[in-house]
C-alpha positions as CSV (number, residue, x, y, z in Angstrom):
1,X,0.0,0.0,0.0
2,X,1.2,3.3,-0.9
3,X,0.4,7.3,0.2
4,X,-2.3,7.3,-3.0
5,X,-4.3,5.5,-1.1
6,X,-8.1,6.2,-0.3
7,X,-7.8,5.3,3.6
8,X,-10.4,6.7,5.7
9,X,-9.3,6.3,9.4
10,X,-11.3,8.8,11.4
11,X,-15.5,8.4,11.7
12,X,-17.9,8.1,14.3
13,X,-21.2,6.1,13.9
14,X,-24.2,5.6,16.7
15,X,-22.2,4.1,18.9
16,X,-20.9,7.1,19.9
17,X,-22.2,10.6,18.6
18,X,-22.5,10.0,14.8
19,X,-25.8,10.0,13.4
20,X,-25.2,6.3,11.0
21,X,-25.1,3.1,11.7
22,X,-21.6,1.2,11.6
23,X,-23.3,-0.9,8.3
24,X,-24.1,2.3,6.7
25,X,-20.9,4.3,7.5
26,X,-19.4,0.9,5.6
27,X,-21.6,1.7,2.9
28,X,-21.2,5.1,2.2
29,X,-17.5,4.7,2.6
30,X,-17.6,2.0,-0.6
31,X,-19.5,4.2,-1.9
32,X,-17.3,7.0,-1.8
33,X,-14.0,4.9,-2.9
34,X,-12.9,4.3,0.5
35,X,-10.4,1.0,0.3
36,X,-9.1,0.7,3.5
37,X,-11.5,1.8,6.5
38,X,-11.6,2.4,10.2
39,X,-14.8,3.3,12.6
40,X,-13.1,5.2,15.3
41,X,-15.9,5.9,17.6
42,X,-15.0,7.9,21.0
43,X,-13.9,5.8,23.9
44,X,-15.6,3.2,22.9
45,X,-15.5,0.0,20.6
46,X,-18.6,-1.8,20.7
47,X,-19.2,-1.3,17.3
48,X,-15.5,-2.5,15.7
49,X,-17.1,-6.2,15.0
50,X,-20.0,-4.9,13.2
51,X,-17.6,-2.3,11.3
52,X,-15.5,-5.4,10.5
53,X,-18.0,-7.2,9.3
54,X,-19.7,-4.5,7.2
55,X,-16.7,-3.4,5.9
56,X,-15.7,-7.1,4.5
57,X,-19.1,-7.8,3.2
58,X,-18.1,-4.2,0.7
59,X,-14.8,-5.4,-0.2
60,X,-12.6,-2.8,2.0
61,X,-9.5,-3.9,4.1
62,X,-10.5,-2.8,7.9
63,X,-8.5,-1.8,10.6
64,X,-9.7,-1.5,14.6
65,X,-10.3,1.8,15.9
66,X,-11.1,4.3,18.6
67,X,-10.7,7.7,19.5
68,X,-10.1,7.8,23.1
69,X,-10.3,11.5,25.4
70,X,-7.1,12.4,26.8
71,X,-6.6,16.2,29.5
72,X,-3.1,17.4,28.9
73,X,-2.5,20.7,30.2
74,X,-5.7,21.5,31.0
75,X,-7.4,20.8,27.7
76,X,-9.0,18.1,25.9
77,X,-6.7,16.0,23.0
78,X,-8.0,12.7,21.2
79,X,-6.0,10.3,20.5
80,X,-6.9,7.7,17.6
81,X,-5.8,4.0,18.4
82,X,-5.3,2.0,14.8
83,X,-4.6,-1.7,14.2
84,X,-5.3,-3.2,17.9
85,X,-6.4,-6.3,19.4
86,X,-10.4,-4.7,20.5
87,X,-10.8,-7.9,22.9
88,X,-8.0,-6.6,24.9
89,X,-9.0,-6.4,28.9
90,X,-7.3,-4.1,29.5
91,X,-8.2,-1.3,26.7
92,X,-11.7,-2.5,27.1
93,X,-11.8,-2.0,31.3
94,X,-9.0,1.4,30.4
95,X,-11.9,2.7,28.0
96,X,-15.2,1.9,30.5
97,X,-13.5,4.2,33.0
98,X,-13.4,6.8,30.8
99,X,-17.2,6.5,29.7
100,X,-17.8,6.8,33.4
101,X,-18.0,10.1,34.1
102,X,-20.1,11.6,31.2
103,X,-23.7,10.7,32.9
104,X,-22.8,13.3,35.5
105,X,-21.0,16.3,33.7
106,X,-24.5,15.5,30.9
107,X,-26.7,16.3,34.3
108,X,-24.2,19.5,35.3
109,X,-24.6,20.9,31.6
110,X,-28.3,20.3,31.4
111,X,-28.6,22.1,34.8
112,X,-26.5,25.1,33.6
113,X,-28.7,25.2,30.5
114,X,-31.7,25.6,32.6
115,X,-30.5,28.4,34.4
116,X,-30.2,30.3,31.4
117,X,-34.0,29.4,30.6
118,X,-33.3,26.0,28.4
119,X,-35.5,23.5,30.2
120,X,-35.4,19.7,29.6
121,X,-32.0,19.8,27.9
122,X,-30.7,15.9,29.2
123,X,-33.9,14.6,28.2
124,X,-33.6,16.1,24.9
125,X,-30.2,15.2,24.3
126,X,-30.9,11.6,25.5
127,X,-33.5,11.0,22.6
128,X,-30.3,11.7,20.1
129,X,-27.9,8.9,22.0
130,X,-27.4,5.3,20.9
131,X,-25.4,4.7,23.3
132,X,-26.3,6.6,26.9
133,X,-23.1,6.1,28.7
134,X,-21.2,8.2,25.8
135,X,-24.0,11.5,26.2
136,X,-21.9,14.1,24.8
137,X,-22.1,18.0,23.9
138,X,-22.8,16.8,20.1
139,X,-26.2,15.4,21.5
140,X,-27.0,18.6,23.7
141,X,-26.0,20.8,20.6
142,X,-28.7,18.5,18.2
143,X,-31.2,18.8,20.8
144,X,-31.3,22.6,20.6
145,X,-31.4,23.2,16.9
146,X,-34.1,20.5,17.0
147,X,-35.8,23.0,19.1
148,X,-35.0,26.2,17.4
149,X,-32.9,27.6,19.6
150,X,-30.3,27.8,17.4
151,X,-29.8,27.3,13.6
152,X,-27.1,25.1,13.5
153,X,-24.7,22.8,15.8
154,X,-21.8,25.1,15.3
155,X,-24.0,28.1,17.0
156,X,-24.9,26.1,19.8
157,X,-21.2,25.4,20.6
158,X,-20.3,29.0,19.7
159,X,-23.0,30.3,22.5
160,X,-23.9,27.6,24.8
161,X,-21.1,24.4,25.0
162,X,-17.9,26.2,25.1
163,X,-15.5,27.5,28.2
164,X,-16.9,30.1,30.1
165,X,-20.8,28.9,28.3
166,X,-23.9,28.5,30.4
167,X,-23.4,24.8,29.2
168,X,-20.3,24.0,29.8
169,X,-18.7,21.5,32.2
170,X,-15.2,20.0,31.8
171,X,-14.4,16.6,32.6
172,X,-11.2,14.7,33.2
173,X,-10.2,12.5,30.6
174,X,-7.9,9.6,30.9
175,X,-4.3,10.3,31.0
176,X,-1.7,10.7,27.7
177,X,-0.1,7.9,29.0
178,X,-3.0,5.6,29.6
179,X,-4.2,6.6,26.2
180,X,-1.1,5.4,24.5
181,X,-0.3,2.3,26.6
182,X,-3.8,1.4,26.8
183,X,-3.6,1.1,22.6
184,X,0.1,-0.4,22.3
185,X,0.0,-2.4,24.6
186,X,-3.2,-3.9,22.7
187,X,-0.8,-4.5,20.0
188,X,-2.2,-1.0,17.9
189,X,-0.5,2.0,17.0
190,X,-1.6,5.6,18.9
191,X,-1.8,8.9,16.7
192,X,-2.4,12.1,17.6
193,X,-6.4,13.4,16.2
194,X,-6.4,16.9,14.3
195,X,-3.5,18.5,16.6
196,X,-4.4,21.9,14.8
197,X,-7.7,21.6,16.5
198,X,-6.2,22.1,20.1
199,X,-5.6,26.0,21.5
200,X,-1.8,24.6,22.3
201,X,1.2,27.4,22.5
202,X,3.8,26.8,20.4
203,X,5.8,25.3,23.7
204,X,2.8,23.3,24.5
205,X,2.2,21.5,21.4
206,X,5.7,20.7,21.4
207,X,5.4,19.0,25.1
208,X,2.7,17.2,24.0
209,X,4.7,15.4,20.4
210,X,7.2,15.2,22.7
211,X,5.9,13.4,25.5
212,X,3.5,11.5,23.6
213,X,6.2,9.9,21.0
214,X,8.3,9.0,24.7
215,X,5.3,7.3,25.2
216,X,5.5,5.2,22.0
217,X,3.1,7.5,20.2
218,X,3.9,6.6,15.9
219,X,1.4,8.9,14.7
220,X,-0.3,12.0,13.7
221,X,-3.6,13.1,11.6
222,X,-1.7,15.1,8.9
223,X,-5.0,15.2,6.3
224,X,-7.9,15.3,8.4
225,X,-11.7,17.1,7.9
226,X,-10.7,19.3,10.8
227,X,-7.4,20.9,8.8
228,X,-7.3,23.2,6.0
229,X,-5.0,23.0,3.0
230,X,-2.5,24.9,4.9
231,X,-2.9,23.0,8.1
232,X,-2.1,20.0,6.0
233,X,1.5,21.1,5.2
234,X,2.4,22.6,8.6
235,X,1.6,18.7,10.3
236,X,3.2,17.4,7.2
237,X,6.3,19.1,8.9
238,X,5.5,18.1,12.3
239,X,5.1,14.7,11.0
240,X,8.8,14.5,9.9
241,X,10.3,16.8,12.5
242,X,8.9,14.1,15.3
243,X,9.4,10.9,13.0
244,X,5.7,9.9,13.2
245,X,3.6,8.6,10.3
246,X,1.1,10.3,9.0
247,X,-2.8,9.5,9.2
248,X,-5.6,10.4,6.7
249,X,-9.4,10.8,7.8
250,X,-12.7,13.1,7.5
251,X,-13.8,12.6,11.2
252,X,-17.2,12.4,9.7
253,X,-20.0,12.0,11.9
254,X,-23.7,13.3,10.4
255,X,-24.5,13.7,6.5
256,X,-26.0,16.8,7.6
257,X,-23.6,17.9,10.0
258,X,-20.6,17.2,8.8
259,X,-18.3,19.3,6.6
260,X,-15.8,16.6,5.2
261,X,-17.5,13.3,3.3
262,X,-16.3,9.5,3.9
263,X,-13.2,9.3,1.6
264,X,-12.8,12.5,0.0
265,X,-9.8,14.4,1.4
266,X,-6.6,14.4,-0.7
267,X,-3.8,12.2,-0.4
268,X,-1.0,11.9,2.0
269,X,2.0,13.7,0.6
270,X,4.7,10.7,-0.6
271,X,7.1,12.8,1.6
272,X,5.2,10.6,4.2
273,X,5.5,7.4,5.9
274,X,1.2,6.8,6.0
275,X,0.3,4.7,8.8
276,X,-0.9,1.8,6.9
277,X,2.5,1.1,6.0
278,X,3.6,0.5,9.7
279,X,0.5,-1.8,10.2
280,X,0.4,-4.0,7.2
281,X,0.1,-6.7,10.2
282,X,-2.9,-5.6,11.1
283,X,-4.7,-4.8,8.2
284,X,-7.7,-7.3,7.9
285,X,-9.0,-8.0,4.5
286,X,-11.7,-9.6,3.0
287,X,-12.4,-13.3,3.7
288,X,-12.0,-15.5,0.5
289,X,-15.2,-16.0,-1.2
290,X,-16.7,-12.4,0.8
């Protein structure tokens, strides 16, 4: 496999906060070209068989994934596991913990919604979860354009969902390191989601690819949905200055929500060692006769 290669690594389905099922994500990724595919649904990976199964019965090569919350320095970073074992024990008990605490913070944002006059907020959001123990702002955010009070999800987060919002609440995430080890250790490879995404200083994203590659971090989103063109070339950069591979996904969640489509990004630069290449191991294809 080489960097012209139509690899979609990054999308959510139901199973966490995307509107699709895992069979139809499959689908539109054929669809769209996609030929090898990963369902990286956050902190959790209840829906990597049925991903693996739906991608095999459209022909695409699959790879295990997740997309697991990390705090490092006060903010939220996600970290994309690739390639692992998803009957691991640990991962599995590493990524339950983390889904622990998002019942609570949901109840805390719904109450600091009310107090601004938005009434029945975790009720609302509940209607839009597949999976209640990963209740997330996405869902809060659906549940108020539902209603009208605002026009789209990116207002919502712009007036409601963000620091120093009415509906905000931060939670602690799992650590970088139990992130990383939770994913290697699994036998998978750990990349660093959209980095451009995070507020980071200069010094602060450079503490971050630097402890996370001491970690045994091998990767980072270079062409992602959440970059732009320019973006692309500065983590291109990164990519090389840190020795990681580079990744390639849309992070697409919702047809009607989301700005990038299933397997329509450019190429990896051949500059680039693209994940894939470290994890030809893996990669699992098609069953004879699928």
């Amino acid at each position: 496999m080489t960097s012209i290669l139509n690899a979609d690594l990054h999308c959510h389905s139901v199973v966490s906060d995307g509107t699709l099922t895992p069979e139809a994500l499959a689908a539109r990724a054929k669809g769209n070209g996609v030929e090898l595919w990963a369902l990286t649904d956050h902190d959790e990976i209840g829906g990597v068989a049925r991903a693996r199964a739906a991608a095999h019965a459209e022909g695409m090569a699959f790879l295990s994934g997740v997309e697991i919350s990390v705090t490092f320095i006060g903010q939220t970073v996600h970290i994309v596991g690739l390639g692992f074992d998803d009957t691991d024990a640990a991962l599995v008990q590493g990524l339950q913990q983390t889904r622990g605490g998002r019942d609570q913070r949901a109840q805390e944002m719904a109450a600091g919604l009310a107090q601004v006059g938005i009434h029945g907020a975790y009720q609302g959001a509940l209607r839009y979860v597949g999976n209640p123990q990963l209740i997330s702002r996405t869902h809060f955010a659906r549940f108020l354009v539902e209603t009208g009070v605002c026009k789209d999800t990116n207002e919502v987060f712009r007036k409601y969902l963000t620091e120093g919002k009415p509906g905000y609440v931060p939670h602690r995430w799992a650590t970088l390191k139990d992130a990383v080890q939770w994913i290697t250790q699994a036998g998978g490879m750990a990349i660093i989601a959209h980095p451009a995404r995070y507020k980071f200083t200069p010094n602060e994203e450079f503490a971050l690819f630097t402890e996370f590659k001491g970690l045994g971090g091998r990767g980072v989103e270079v062409v992602t949905g959440s970059h732009s063109a320019a973006e692309y070339l500065v983590y291109a950069e990164t990519a090389q200055e840190f020795g990681l591979a580079a990744s390639r996904g849309s992070d697409f969640h919702s047809p009607l929500e989301s700005h990038t489509e299933l397997g329509t990004l450019p190429y990896l630069s051949g500059a680039l060692t693209p994940v894939w290449e470290l994890l030809q191991q893996r990669i699992q294809y098609p069953p004879p006769g699928f």
